[in-house]
RODO-2510 file (C-alpha; in nm, 4 decimals, decimal comma):
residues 505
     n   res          X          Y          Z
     1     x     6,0078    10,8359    10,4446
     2     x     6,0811    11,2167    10,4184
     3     x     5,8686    11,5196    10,5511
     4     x     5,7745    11,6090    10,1973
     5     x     5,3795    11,4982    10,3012
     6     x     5,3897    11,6923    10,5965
     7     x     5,6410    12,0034    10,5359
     8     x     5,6980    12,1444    10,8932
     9     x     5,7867    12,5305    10,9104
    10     x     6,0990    12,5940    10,9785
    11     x     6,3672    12,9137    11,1293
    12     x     6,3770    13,0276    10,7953
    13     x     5,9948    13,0631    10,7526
    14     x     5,9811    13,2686    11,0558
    15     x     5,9751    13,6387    11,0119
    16     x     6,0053    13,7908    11,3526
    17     x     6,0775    14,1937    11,3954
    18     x     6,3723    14,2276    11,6009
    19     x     5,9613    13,4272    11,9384
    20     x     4,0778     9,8865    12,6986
    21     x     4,3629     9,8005    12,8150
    22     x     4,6742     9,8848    12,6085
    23     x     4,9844     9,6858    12,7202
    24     x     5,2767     9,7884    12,8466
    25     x     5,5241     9,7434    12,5413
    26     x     5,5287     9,3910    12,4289
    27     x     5,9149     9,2683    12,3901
    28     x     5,8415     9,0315    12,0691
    29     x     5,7738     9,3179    11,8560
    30     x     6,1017     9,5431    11,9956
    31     x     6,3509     9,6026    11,6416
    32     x     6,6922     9,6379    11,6957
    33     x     6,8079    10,0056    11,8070
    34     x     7,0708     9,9793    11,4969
    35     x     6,7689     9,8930    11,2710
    36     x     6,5245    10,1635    11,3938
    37     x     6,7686    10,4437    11,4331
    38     x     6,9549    10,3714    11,0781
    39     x     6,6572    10,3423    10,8350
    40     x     6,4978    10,0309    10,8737
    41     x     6,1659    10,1273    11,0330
    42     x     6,0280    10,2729    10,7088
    43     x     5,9149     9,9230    10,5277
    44     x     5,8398     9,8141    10,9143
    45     x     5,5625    10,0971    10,9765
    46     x     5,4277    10,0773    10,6312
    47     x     5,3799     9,6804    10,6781
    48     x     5,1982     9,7272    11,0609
    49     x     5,0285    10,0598    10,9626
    50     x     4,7992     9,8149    10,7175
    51     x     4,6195     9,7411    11,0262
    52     x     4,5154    10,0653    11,0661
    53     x     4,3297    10,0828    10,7560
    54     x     3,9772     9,9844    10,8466
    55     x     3,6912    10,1292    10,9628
    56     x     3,7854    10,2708    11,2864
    57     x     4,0490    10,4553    11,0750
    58     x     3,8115    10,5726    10,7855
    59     x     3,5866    10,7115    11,0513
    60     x     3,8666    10,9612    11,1678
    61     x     3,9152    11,0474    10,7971
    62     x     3,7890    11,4202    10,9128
    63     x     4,1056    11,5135    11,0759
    64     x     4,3951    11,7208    10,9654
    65     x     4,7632    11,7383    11,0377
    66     x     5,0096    12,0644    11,0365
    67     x     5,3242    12,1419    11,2025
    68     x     5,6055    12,3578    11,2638
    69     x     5,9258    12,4601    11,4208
    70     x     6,1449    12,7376    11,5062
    71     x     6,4929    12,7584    11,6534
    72     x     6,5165    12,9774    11,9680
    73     x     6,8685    12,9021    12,0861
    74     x     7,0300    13,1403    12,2293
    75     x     7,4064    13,3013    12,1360
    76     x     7,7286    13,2595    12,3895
    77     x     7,7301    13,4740    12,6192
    78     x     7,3987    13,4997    12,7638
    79     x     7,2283    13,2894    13,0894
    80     x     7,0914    12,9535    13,1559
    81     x     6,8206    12,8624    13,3429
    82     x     6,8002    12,6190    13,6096
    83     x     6,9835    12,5397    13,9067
    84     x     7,0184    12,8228    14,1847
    85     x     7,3837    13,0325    14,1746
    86     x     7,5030    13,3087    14,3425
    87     x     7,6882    13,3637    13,9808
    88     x     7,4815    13,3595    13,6471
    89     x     7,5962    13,0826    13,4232
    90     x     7,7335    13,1836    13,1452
    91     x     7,6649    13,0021    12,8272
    92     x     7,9633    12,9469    12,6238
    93     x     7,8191    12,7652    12,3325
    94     x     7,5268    12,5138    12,2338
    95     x     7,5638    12,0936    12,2894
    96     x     7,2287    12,0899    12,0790
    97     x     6,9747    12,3437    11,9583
    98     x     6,6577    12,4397    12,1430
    99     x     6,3222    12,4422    12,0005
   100     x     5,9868    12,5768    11,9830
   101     x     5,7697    12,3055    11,8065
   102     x     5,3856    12,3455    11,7227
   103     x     5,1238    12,0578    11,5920
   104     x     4,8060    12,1588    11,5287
   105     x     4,5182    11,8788    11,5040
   106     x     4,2231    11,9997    11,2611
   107     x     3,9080    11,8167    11,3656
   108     x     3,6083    11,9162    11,1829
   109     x     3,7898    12,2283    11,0249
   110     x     3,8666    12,3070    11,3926
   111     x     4,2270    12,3838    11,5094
   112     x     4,3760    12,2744    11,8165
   113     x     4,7250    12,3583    11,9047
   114     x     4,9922    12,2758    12,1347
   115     x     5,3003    12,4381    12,1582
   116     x     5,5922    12,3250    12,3451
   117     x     5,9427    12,5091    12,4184
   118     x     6,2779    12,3924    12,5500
   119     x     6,2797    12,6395    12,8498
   120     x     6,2208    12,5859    13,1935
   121     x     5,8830    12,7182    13,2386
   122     x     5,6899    13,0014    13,1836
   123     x     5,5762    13,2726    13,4222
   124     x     5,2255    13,3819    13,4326
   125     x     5,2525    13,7601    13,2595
   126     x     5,4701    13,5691    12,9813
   127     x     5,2514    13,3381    12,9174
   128     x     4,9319    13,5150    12,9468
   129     x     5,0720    13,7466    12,7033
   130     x     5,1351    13,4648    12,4097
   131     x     4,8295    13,3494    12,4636
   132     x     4,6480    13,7160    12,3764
   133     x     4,8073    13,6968    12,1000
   134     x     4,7718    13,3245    12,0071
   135     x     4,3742    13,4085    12,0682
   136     x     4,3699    13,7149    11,8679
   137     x     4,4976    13,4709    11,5588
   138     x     4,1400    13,3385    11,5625
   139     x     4,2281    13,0097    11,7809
   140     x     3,9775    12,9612    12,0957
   141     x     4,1722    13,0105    12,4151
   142     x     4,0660    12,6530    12,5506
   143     x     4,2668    12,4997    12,2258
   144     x     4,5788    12,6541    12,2458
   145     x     4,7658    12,5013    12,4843
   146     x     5,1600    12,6347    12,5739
   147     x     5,4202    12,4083    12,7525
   148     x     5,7691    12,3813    12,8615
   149     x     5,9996    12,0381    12,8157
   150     x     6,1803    12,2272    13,1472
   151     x     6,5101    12,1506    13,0486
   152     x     6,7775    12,3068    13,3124
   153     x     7,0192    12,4180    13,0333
   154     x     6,7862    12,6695    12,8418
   155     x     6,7920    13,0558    12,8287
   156     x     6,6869    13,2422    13,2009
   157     x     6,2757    13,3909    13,1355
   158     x     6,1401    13,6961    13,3090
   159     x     5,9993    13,6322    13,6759
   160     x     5,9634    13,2053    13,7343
   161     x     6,2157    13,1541    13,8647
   162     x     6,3112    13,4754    13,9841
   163     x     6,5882    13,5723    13,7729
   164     x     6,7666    13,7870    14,1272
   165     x     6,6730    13,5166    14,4068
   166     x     6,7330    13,2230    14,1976
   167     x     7,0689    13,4221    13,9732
   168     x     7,1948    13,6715    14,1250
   169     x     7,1308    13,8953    13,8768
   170     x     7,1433    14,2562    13,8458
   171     x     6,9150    14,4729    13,6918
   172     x     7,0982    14,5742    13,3545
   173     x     7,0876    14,1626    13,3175
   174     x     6,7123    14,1600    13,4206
   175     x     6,6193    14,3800    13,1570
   176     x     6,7696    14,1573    12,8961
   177     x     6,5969    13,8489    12,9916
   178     x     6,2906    14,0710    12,9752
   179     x     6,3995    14,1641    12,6440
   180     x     6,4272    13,8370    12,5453
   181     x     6,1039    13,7370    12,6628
   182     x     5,9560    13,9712    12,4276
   183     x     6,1629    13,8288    12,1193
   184     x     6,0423    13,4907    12,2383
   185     x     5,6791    13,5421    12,2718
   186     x     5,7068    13,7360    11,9450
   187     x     5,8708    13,4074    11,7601
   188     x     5,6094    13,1731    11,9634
   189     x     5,3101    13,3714    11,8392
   190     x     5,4732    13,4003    11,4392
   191     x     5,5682    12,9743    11,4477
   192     x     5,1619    12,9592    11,5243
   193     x     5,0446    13,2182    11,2608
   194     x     5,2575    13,0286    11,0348
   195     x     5,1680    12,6890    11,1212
   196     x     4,7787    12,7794    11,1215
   197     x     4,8374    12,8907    10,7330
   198     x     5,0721    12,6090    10,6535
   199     x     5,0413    12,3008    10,4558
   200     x     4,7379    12,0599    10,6137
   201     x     4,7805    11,6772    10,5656
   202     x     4,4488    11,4160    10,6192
   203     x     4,5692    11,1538    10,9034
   204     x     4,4345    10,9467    11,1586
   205     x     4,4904    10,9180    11,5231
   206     x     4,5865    10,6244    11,7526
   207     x     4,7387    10,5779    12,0789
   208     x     4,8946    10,3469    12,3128
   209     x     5,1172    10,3385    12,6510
   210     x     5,4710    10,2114    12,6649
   211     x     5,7278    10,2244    12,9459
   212     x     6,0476    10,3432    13,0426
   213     x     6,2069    10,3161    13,3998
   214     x     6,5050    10,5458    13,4863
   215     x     6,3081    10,7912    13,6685
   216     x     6,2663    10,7192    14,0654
   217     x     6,0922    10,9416    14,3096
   218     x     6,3082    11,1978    14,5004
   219     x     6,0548    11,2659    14,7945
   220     x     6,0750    10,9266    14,8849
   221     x     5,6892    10,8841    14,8335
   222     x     5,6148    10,4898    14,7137
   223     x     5,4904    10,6938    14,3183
   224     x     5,7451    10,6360    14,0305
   225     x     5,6475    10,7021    13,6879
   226     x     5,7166    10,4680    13,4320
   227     x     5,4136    10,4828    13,1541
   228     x     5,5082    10,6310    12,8348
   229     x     5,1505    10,7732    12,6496
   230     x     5,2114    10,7752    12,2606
   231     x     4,9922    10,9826    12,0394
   232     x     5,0405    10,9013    11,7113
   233     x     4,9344    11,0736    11,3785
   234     x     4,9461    10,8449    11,0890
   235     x     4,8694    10,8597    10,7011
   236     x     4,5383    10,6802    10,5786
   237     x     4,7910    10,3774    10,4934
   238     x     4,9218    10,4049    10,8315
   239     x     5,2930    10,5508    10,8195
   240     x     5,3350    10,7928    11,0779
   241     x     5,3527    11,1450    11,0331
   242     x     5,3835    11,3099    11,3704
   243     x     5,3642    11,1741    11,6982
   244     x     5,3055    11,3586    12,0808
   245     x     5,4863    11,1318    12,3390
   246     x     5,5121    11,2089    12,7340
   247     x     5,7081    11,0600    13,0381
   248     x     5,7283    11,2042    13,3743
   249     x     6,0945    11,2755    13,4262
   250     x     6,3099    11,5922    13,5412
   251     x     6,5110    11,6608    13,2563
   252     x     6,8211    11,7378    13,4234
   253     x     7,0142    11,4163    13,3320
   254     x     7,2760    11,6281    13,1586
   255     x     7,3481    11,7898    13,4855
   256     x     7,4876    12,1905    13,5028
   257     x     7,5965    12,2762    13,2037
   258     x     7,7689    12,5962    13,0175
   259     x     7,5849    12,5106    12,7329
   260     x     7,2566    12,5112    12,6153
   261     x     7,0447    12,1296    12,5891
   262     x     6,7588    12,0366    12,5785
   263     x     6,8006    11,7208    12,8009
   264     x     6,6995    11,3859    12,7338
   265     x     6,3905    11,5104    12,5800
   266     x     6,5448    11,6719    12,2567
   267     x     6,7620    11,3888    12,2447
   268     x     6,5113    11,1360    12,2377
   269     x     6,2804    11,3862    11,9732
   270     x     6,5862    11,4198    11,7334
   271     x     6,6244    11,0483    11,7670
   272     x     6,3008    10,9623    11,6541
   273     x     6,2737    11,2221    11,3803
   274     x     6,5910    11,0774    11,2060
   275     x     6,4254    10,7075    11,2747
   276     x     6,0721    10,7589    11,0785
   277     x     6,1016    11,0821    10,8921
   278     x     5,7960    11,1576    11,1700
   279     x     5,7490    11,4901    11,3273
   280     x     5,8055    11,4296    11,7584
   281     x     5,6907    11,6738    12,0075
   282     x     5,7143    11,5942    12,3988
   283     x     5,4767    11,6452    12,6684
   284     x     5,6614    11,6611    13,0163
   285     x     5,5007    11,4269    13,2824
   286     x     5,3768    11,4958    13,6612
   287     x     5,7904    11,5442    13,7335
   288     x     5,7740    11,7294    14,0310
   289     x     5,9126    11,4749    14,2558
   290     x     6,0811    11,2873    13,9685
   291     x     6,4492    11,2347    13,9348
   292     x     6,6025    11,0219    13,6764
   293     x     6,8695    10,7724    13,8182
   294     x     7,2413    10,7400    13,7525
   295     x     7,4843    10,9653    13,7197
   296     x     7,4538    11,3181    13,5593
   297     x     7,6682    11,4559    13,2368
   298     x     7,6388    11,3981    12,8303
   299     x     7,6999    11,0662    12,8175
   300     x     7,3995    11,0184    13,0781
   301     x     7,1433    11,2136    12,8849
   302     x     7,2614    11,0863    12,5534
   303     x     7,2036    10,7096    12,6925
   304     x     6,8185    10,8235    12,8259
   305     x     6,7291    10,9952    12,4813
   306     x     6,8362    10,6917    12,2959
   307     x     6,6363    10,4393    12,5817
   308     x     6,3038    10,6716    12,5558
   309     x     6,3565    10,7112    12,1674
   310     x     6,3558    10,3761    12,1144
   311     x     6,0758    10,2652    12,3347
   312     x     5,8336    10,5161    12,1272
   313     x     5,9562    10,4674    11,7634
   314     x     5,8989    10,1044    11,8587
   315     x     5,5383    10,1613    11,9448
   316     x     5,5390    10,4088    11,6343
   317     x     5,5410    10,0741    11,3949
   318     x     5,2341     9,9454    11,5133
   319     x     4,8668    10,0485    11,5063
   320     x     4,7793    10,1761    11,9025
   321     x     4,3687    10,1984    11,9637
   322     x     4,2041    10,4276    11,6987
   323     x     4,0688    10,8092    11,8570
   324     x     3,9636    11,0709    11,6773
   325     x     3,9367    11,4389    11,8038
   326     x     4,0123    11,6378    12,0211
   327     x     3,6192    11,6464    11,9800
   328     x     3,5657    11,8427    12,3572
   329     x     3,8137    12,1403    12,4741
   330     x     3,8550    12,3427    12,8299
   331     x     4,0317    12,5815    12,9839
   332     x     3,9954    12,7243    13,3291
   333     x     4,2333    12,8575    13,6484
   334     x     4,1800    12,8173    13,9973
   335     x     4,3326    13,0001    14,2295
   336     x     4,5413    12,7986    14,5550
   337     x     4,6228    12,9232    14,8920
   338     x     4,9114    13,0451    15,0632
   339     x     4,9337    13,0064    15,4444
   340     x     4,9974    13,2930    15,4661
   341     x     4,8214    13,4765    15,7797
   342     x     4,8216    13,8659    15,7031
   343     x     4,7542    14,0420    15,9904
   344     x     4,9884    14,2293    16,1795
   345     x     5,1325    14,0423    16,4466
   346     x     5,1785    13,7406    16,2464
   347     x     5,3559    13,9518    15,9956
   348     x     5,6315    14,0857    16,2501
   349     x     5,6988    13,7457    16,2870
   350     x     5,7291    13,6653    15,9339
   351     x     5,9610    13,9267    15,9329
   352     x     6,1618    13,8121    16,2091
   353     x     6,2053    13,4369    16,0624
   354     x     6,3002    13,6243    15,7275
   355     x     6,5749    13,8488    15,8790
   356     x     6,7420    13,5396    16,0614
   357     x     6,8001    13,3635    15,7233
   358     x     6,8713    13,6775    15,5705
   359     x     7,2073    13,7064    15,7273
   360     x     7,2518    13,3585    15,7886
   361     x     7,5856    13,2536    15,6007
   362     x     7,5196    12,9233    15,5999
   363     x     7,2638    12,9046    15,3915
   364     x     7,2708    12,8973    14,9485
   365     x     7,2644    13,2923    14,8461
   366     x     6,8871    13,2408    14,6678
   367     x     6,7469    13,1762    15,0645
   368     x     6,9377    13,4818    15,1980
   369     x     6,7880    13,6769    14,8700
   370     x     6,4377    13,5221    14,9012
   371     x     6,4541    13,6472    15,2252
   372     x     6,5539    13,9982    15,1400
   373     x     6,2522    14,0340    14,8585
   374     x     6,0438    13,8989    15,1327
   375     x     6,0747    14,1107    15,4360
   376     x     6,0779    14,3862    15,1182
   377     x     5,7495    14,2868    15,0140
   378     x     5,5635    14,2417    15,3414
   379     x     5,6621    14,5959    15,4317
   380     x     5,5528    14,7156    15,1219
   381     x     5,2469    14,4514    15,1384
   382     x     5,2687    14,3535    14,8252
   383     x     5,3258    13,9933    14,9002
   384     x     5,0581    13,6978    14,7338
   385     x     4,8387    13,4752    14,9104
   386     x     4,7266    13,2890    14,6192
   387     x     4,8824    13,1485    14,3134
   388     x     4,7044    13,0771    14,0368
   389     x     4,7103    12,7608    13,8095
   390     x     4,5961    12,7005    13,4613
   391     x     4,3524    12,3769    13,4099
   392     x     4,3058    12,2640    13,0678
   393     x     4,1540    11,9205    12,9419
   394     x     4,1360    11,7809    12,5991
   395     x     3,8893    11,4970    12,5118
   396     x     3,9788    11,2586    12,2223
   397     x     3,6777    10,9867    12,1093
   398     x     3,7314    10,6545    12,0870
   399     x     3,6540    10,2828    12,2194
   400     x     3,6972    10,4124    12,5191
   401     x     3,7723    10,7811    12,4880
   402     x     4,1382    10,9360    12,5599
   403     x     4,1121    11,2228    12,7793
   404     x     4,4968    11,4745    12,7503
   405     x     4,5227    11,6930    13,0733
   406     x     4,7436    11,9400    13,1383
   407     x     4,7913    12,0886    13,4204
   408     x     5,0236    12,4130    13,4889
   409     x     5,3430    12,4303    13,7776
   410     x     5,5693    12,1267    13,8815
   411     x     5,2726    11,9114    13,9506
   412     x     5,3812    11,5780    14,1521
   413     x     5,3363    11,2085    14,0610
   414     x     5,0382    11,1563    14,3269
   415     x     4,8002    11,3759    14,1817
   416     x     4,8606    11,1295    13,8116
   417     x     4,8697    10,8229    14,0482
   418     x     4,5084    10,9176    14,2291
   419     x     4,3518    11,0670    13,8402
   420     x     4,4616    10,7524    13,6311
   421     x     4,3030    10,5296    13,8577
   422     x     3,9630    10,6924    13,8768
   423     x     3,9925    10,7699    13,4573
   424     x     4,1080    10,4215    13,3605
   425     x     4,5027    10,4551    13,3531
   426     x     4,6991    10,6378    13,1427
   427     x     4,5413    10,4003    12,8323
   428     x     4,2570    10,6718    12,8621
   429     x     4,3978    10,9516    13,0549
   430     x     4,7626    11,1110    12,9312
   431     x     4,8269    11,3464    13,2389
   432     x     5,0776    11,6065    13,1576
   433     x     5,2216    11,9062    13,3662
   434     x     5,4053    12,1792    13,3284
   435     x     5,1573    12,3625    13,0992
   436     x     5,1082    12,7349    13,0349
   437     x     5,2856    12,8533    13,2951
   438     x     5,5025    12,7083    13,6071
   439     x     5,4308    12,9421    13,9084
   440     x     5,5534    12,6879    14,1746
   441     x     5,5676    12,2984    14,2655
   442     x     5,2222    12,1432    14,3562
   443     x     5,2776    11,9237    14,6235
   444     x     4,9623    11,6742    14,7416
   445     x     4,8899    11,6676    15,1175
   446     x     5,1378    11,3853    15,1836
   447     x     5,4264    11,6659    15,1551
   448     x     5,2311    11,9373    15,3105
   449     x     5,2502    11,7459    15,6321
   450     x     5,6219    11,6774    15,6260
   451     x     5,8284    11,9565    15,8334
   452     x     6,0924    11,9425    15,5818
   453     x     6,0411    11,9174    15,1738
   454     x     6,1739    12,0410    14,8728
   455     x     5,8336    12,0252    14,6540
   456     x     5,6528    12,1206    14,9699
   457     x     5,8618    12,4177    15,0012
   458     x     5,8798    12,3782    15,3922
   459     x     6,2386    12,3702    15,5805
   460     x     6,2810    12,2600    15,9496
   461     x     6,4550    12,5962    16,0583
   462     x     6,0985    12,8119    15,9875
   463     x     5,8243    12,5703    15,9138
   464     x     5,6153    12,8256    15,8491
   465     x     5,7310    13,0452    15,6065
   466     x     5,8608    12,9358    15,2663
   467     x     6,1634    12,7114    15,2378
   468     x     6,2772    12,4532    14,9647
   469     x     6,1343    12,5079    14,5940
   470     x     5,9155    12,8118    14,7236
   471     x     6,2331    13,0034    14,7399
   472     x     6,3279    12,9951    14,3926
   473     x     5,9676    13,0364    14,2572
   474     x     5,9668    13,3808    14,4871
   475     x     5,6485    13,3368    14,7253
   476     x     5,5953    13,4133    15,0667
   477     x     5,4842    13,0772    15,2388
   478     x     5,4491    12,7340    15,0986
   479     x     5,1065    12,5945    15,0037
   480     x     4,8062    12,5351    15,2340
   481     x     4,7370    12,1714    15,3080
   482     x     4,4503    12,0093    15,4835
   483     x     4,6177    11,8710    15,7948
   484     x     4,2692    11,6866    15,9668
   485     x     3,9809    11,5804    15,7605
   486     x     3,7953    11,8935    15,9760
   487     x     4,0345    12,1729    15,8480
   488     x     3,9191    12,3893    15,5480
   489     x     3,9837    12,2685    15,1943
   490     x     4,3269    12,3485    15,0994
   491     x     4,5542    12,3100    14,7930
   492     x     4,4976    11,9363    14,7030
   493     x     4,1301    11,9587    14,7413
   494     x     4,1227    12,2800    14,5257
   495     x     4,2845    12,1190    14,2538
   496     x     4,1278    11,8178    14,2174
   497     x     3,8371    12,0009    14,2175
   498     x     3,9859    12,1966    13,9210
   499     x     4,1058    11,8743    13,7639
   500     x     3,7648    11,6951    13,7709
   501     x     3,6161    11,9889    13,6479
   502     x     3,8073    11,9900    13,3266
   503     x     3,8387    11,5817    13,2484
   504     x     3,4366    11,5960    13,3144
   505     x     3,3877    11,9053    13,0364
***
């Protein structure tokens, strides 16, 4: 099979001025990684596609397929994102190119688009700004969606993470990584123009869950992800043409790096590409409190690429359950709370727990910078005591109906655990996170109580001020919980609120 049906565009094509029940995977029908990953599978998905070819599959006959690509690696030289340092990593070369990669579903003439990046998230005035732009193309704002595979060996972005807490950088290296965010939003916004007026190809839709198992949960909470949601775009004969996979993993199996990777994800996507001739786009999982086990370097992230590869091509030569769509679309943002207490007397003590760590030489150099852009802010009071997350819900019909959600920051396993069990698992609900833009971890209540956690963003030594991942991500205090069923609604509550809200549009 070759991409000739479905011509994706590519760097060149870019002109940029200066960015109901489905089963977990059934052994008997597993090929042979030799046979998959050498050539085999095209005879393979042409015999099981036939089974597609009825009239479930006729009645999806109204959709359309496009797609597109566009390099955005960065040269030697310039910074990766990722893991806090007190000096900016230097990249000195690329272990594999990083991607921006766009599918667009037509349904009823209608184009729906997701985007995703090999970066480690996007901050709100970044992403707000790509999605202007994305809008002004003619796409509705609740069908664009714009998300990042988070790998921890991609180029540094303006703001999340904060490029001087989290860096150490200075400001003439600041206003490059602005720079660059320009040039990248600029390339986003051209590889959607482009994709919008690129070639279309009729498919049909079907999808499945399959599983994978090297990711283990870092908070120690009893949640480990292990379903695999495969979206699957397929000719009317059934061959695949594109496919949108997801697992909830940190993709930091490669480990610190000097040069840029995408992780296991682009691994596993360039995998499966050479397999079936198939475009593959991933969809990061609720990862916030998920690690993948094992040791860290190339080897490691070479062995999890080929492991999740395999596990989807598999499912990619057989017919999943027939959807068509999406048919429904939102989009919305709800705001969280801080505790954060502003009044005076509060904030002298804020102050006071700041200037303790601030000197303290015991402590990583992004805490004793956190602490300096804190007690800089409260004295200037320009300090948050919200932070707002993007929503967004896609609904797919079928026998039953597929619901996509995706949901912005480093969203944790619980929230997917509590979600798929009310929505019917993830064989009708394909929970994603990091979408739109990352603006901290979103910890469920179970962390909020703890009086030390990373994804909480509490520490022991000042409980009540920011600690852990809220010290990269820049904010003042950590998230409000709900510690008695009496106390005011705090983050968790908010969100699922939010969440329902969407799936139930």
């Amino acid at each position: 099979m070759t991409m000739s049906r479905i011509r994706a565009a590519t760097t060149s094509e870019i002109r940029v001025q200066a960015a109901e029940d489905d089963t977990p995977n059934d052994r008997r029908l597993t090929v042979g990684r030799r046979r998959l990953l050498v050539g085999g599978s095209i005879a393979a998905a042409s015999l099981v596609g036939q089974g597609l070819v009825g009239s479930a599959a006729r009645g999806a006959a109204g959709t359309e397929l496009s797609v597109g690509k566009v390099e955005i690696t960065r040269p030697a030289g310039t910074y990766l994102a990722g893991y806090g340092v007190d000096v900016p990593r230097k990249a000195t070369g690329t272990a594999a190119p990083l991607f921006a990669r766009c599918t667009i579903l037509w349904h009823a003439g209608v184009p729906h688009a997701i985007v995703t990046v090999d970066v480690l998230g996007f901050a709100r005035g970044l992403h707000l700004s790509i999605r202007s732009q994305v809008v002004a193309l003619g796409l509705a704002s609740e069908s664009f969606a714009l998300t990042a595979t988070h790998t921890h060996n991609g180029p540094v972005l303006p703001d999340k993470l904060d490029p001087f807490i989290s860096y150490s950088m200075d400001s003439a290296q600041q206003a490059q990584v602005r720079a660059y965010g320009d040039q990248l939003a600029t390339k986003i916004v051209q590889l959607v123009r482009n994709t919008l007026d690129g070639p279309r190809t009729a498919c049909v839709l079907d999808y499945q869950v399959v599983d994978q198992h090297f990711s283990y949960n870092r908070e120690s909470l009893p949640y480990v992800e292990s379903d695999v949601p495969v979206l699957t775009a397929r000719t009317p004969g059934g061959e695949p043409l594109a496919v949108l996979f997801s697992y909830g993993c940190h993709p930091v199996v490669a480990g610190s790096q000097t040069l840029f990777d995408p992780d296991y994800p682009g691994d596993a996507v360039t995998r499966m590409e050479q397999a079936t001739g198939a475009f593959a786009q991933f969809l990061l999982g609720p990862a916030g409190d998920q690690n993948p086990a094992g040791a860290r370097g190339w080897a490691q992230r070479s062995m999890r690429g080929a492991e999740l590869a395999q596990a989807v091509t598999t499912a990619m030569l057989r017919p999943g359950r027939p959807v068509a769509g999406p048919t429904r679309t939102h989009y919305r943002e709800v705001n969280l709370p801080l505790d954060v207490t502003p009044t005076a007397d509060n904030l002298r003590r804020v102050i006071a727990c700041y200037t303790a760590r601030s000197t303290n030489a015991g402590l990583p150099g992004y805490y004793r910078r956190h602490a300096q852009q804190m007690i800089s802010q409260v004295e200037a009071g320009t300090f948050a005591t919200s932070i707002p997350v993007p929503v967004q819900s896609w609904r797919f019909t079928g026998s039953p109906d597929l619901r996509l959600l995706l949901a912005g920051g480093e969203i944790v396993s619980g929230y997917a655990v509590y979600f798929r069990a009310r929505y019917g698992t993830s064989s009708r609900l394909l929970f994603a996170g990091y979408a739109n833009e990352v603006s901290a971890y979103l910890p469920s209540d179970e962390l909020l109580r703890r009086a030390s956690t990373y994804a909480g963003g509490i520490d022991s030594d000042f409980p009540g001020i920011a600690g852990g991942s809220m010290t990269v991500y820049g904010w003042l205090g950590h998230l409000k919980g709900k510690p008695t069923a009496q106390s005011p609604d705090g983050a968790e509550q908010i969100l699922i609120s939010a969440i329902d809200a969407a799936l139930a549009a």
